[in-house]
C-alpha positions as CSV (number, residue, x, y, z in Angstrom):
1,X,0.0,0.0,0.0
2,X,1.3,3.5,-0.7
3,X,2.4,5.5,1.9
4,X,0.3,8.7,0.7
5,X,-1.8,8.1,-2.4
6,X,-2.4,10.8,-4.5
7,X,-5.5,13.1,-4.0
8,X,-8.2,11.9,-6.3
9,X,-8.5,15.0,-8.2
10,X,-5.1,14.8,-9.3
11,X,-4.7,11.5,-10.0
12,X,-4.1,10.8,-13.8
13,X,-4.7,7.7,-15.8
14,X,-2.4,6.0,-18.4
15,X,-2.7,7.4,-21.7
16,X,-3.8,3.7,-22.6
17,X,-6.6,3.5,-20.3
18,X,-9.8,3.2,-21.6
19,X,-13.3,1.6,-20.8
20,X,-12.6,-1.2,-23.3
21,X,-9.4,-1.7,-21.8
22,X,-10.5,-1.8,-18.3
23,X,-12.7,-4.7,-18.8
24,X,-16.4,-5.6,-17.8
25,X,-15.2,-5.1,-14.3
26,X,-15.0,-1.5,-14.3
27,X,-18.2,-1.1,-16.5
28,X,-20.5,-2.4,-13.8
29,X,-18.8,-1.1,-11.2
30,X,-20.0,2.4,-13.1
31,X,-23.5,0.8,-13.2
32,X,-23.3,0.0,-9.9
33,X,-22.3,3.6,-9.0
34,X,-25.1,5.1,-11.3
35,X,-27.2,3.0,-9.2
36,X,-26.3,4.2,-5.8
37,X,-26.4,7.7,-7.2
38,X,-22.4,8.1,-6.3
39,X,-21.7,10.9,-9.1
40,X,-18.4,11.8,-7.7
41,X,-16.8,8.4,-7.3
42,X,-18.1,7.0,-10.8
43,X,-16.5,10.0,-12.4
44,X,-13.4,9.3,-10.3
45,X,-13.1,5.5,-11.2
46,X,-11.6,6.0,-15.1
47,X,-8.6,7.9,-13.1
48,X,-8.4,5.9,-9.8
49,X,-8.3,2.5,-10.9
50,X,-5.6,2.4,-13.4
51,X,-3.7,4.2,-11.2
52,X,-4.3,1.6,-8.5
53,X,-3.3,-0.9,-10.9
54,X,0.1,0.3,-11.8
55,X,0.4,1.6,-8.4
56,X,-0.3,-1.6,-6.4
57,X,-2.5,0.2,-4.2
58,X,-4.2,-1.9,-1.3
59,X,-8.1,-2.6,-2.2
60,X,-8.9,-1.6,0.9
61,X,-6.7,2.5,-0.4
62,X,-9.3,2.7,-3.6
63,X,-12.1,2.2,-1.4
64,X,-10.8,5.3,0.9
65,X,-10.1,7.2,-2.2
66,X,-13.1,6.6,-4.2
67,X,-15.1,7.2,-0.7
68,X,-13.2,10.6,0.2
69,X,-14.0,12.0,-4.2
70,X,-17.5,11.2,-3.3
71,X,-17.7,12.9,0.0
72,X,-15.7,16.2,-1.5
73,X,-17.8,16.0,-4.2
74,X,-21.3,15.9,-2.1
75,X,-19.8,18.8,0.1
76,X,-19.3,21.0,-2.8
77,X,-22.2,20.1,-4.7
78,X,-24.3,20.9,-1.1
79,X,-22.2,24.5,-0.5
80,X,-23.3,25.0,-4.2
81,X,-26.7,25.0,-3.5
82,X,-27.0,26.4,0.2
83,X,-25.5,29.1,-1.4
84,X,-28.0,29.5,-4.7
85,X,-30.8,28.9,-2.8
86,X,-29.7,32.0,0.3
87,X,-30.6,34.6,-2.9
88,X,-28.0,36.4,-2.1
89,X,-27.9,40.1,-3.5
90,X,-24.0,40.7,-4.4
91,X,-22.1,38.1,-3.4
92,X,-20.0,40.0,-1.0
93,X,-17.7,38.0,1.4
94,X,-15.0,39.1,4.1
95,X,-12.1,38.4,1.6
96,X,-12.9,41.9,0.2
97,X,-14.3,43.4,3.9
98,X,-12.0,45.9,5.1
99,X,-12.4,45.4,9.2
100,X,-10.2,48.7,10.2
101,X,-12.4,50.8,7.9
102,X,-15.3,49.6,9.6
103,X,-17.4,52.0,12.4
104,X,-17.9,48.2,14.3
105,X,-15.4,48.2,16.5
106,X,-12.8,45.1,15.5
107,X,-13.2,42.8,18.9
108,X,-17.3,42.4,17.9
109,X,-16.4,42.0,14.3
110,X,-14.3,38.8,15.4
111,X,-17.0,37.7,17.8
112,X,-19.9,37.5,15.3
113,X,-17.9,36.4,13.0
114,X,-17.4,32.7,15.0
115,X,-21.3,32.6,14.4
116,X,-21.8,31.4,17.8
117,X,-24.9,33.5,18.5
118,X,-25.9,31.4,15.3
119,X,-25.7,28.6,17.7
120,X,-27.5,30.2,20.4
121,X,-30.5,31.5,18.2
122,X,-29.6,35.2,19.2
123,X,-30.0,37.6,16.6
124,X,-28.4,40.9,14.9
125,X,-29.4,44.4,14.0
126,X,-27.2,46.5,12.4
127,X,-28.3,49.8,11.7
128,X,-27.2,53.1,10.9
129,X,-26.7,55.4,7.7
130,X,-27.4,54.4,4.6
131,X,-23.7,53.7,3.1
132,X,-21.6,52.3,6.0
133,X,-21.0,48.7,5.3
134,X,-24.4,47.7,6.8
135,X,-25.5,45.2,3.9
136,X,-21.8,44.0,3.2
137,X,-21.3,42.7,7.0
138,X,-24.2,41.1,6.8
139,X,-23.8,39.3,3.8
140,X,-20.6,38.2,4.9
141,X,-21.8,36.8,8.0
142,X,-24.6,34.8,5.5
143,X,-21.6,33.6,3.3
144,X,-19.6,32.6,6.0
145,X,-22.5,31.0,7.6
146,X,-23.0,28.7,4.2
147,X,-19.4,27.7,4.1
148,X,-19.6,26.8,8.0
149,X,-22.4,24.4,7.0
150,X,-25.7,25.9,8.0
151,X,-28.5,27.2,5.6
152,X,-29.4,31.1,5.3
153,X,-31.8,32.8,3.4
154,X,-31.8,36.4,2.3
155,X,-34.9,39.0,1.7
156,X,-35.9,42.7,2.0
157,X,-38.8,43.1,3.5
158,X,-40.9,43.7,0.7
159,X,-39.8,40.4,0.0
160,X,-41.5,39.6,3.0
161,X,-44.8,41.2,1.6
162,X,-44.4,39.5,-1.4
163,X,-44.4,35.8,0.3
164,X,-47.4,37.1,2.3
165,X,-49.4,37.2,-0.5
166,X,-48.4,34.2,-2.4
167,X,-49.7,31.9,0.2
168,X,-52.7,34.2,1.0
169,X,-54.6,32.5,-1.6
170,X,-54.4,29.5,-0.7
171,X,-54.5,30.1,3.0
172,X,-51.1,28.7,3.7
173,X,-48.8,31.8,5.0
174,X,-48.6,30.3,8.5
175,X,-46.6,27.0,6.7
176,X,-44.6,29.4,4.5
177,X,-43.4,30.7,7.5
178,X,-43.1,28.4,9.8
179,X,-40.9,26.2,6.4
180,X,-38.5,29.4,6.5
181,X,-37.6,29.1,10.0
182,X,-36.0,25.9,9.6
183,X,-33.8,28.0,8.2
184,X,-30.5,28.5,10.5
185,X,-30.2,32.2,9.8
186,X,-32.9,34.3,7.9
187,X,-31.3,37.8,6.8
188,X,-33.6,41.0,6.4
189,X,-31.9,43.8,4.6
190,X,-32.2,47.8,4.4
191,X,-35.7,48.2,6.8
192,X,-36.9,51.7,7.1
193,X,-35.3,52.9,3.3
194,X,-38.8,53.0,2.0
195,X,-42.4,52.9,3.6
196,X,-43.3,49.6,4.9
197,X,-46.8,48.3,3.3
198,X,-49.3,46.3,5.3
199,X,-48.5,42.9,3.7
200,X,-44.5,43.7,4.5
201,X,-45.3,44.6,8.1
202,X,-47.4,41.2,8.3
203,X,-44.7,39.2,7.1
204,X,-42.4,40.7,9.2
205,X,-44.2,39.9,12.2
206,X,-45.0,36.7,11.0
207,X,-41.0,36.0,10.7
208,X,-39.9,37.4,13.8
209,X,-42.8,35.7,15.8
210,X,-42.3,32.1,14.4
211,X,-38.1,32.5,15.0
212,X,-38.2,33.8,18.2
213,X,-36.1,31.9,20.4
214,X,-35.6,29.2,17.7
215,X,-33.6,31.0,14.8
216,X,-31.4,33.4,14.1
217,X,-32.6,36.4,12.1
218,X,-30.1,39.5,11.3
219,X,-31.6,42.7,10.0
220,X,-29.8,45.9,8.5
221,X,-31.6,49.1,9.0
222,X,-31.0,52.9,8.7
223,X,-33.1,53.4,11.9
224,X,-32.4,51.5,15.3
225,X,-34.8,48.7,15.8
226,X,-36.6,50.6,18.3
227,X,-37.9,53.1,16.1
228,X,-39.2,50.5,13.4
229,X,-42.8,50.9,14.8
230,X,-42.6,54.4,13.4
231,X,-42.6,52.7,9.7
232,X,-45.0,50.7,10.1
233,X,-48.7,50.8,9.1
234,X,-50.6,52.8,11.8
235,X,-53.1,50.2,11.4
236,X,-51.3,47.3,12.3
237,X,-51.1,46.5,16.2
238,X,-48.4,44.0,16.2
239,X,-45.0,46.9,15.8
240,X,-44.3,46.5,19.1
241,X,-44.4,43.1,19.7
242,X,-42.3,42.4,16.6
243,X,-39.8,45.2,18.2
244,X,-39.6,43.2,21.1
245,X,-39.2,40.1,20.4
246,X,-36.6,41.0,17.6
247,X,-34.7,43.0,20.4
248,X,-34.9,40.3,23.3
249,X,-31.8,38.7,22.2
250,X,-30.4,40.5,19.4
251,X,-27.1,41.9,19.6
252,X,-27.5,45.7,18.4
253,X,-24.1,47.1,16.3
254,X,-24.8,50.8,15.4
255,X,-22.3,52.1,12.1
256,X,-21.1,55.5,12.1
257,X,-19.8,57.8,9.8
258,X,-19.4,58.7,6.4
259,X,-21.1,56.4,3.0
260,X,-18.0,54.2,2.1
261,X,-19.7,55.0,-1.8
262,X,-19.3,58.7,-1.2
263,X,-16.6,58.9,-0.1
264,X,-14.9,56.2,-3.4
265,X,-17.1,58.7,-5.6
266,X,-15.5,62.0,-4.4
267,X,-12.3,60.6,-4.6
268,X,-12.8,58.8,-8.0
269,X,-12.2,55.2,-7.0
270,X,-15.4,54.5,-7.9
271,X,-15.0,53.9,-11.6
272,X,-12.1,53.1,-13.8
273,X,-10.4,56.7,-14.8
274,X,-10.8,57.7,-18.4
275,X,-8.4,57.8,-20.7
């Protein structure tokens, strides 16, 4: 048995390999793993076993290796679509988040960035003026939430509205809701830029009431959290208990300062100079 055998990705076969040459053998062991629905390994097998061969690799190696190219490939196939079906807006991820240039002071960027108030069900509301890296941190946290393993899903609050009154007709906005909470960490971005409508409100209630204590949410917001009740519909009696339960174990960052867009405008880094 080799001592280290080569990652399966890198592994290449003999110029002379071919189906035909590698028997009956190897074409029902692809059957077999269309069968089983192993993607990963069957694609792996053309490369893996003639290099086994010449190799001399212990059967009991190409069973690790074959196993460990269909794990890696489940993994990324499942980060994939965690991160597709999140609907996230921009994509934006801490490998372009500048921490120092940040109002949130560093030591609370590095503790909600561990995600253990994921794991405690706490939430997040980061608000402050429009411009100050509000929407960025949060999508960060989303993305880095996806890569840790957990699900997230991403909406405005109009988006909110909008779910309201899909499952309005058929008298099934409870389930919608209560479906989205399995969620580990539901995201609602940029509350109080625009007026709220009556369905948004709703389904804004309706989120924060069926998470509470049981998933995370994290909400972005030019206003503080305690002021949301001044957005909402007048005629909607539920804007303060949404406030407090969204603020009973929420961590609450407040951003300062100037618009990071500005300020690239003013200084014209925010387009590509013209020649």
């Amino acid at each position: 048995m080799p001592v280290d055998a080569p990652a399966p990705s890198r592994l290449k076969a003999p110029a002379t390999a071919t189906a035909a040459a590698l028997g009956s053998a190897f074409d029902e062991a692809i059957a077999l793993a269309k069968t089983l629905k192993l993607p990963h390994l069957r694609r792996a097998l053309a490369e893996v076993i003639p290099t086994a061969k010449a190799q001399r690799w212990d059967p009991a190696e190409i069973v690790r290796v074959l196993l460990t190219e269909e794990a890696a490939g489940r993994a990324a196939s499942n980060l994939r679509t965690r991160r597709q079906r999140a609907s996230f807006p921009t994509g934006k991820t801490f490998h372009i988040w500048n921490e120092d240039a940040s109002s949130i002071p560093v030591p609370t960027q590095s503790a909600l960035r561990t995600l253990e108030w994921i794991g405690r069900r706490e939430n997040l509301c980061v608000c402050g003026p429009s411009g100050t890296g509000k929407s960025h941190f949060t999508e960060a946290l989303g993305q880095a939430a996806i890569d840790s393993g957990m699900t997230v899903a991403w909406f405005t609050i109009e988006d909110l509205g909008g779910l309201v009154r899909r499952h309005r007709v058929d008298d099934t906005v409870a389930k919608a809701f209560a479906r989205l909470t399995r969620t580990d960490l539901v995201i609602v971005d940029d509350i109080g830029l625009l007026p709220v409508s009556t369905d948004a409100a709703e389904g804004f209630y309706r989120l924060v009431d069926a998470a509470y204590e049981r998933r995370s949410l994290a909400v972005s917001s030019n206003l503080h959290p305690s002021g949301f009740d001044e957005i909402m519909p007048k005629t909607l009696a539920t804007a303060t208990a949404t406030v407090d339960r969204l603020l009973h174990h929420a961590h609450v960052v407040v951003t300062t300062g100037d618009s990071h867009r500005l300020t690239e405008a003013t200084t014209g880094n925010g387009v590509v100079a013209l020649s």
